[in-house]
C-alpha positions as CSV (number, residue, x, y, z in Angstrom):
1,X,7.8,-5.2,-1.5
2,X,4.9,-6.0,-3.5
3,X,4.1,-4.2,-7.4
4,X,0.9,-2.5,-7.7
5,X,-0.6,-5.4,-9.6
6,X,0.5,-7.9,-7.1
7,X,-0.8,-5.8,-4.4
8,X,-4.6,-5.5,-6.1
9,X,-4.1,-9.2,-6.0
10,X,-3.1,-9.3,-2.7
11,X,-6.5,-6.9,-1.5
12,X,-8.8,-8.8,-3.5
13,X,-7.5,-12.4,-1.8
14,X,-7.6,-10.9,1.3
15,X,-11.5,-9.7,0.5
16,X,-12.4,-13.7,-0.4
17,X,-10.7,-14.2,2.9
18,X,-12.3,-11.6,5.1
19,X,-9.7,-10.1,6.1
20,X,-9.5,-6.6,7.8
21,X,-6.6,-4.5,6.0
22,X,-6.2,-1.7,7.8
23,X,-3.3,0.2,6.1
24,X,-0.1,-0.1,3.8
25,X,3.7,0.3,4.9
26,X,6.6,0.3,2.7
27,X,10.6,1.2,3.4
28,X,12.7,2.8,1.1
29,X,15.9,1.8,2.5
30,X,17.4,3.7,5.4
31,X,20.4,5.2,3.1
32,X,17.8,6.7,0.7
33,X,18.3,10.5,0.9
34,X,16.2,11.1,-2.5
35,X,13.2,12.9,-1.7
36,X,11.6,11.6,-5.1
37,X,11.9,8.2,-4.2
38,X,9.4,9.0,-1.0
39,X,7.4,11.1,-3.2
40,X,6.8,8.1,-5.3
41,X,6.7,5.6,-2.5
42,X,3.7,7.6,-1.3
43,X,2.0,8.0,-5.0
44,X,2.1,4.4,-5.0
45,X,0.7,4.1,-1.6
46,X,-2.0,6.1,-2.4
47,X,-2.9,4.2,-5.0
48,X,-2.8,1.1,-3.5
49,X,-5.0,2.9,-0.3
50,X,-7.7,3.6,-3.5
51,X,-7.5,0.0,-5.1
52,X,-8.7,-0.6,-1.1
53,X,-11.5,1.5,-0.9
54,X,-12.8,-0.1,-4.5
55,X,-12.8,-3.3,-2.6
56,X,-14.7,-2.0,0.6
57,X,-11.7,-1.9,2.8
58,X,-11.4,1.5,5.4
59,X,-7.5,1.8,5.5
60,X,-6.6,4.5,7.8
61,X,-2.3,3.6,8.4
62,X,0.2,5.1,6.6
63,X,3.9,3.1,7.8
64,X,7.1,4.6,6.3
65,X,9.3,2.5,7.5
């Protein structure tokens, strides 16, 4: 998994590159039975959706894993 830093970095390399990115997908383990830890898997996720659309991206995929 990537941090939210690391993944800004990872959106605005993939800008210089012209790359198409489409979505985000994270896993929280498939023994995770903490509803929080999706709730903040998500937060994240939406964040990382909005550092997207900063950078002209139209990210429409949610993957949970």
């Amino acid at each position: 998994g990537a941090t939210l830093k690391t993944s800004r970095l990872l959106l605005e390399r993939a800008k210089e590159l012209d790359l198409a990115i489409v979505g985000v997908s994270f896993h929280v383990g498939s023994g995770c039975t903490d509803p929080e830890t999706f709730v903040q898997a998500i937060s994240d996720a939406r964040c990382v959706f909005d550092m997207g659309a900063e950078l002209g991206f139209s990210m429409y995929l949610l993957d949970i894993g």
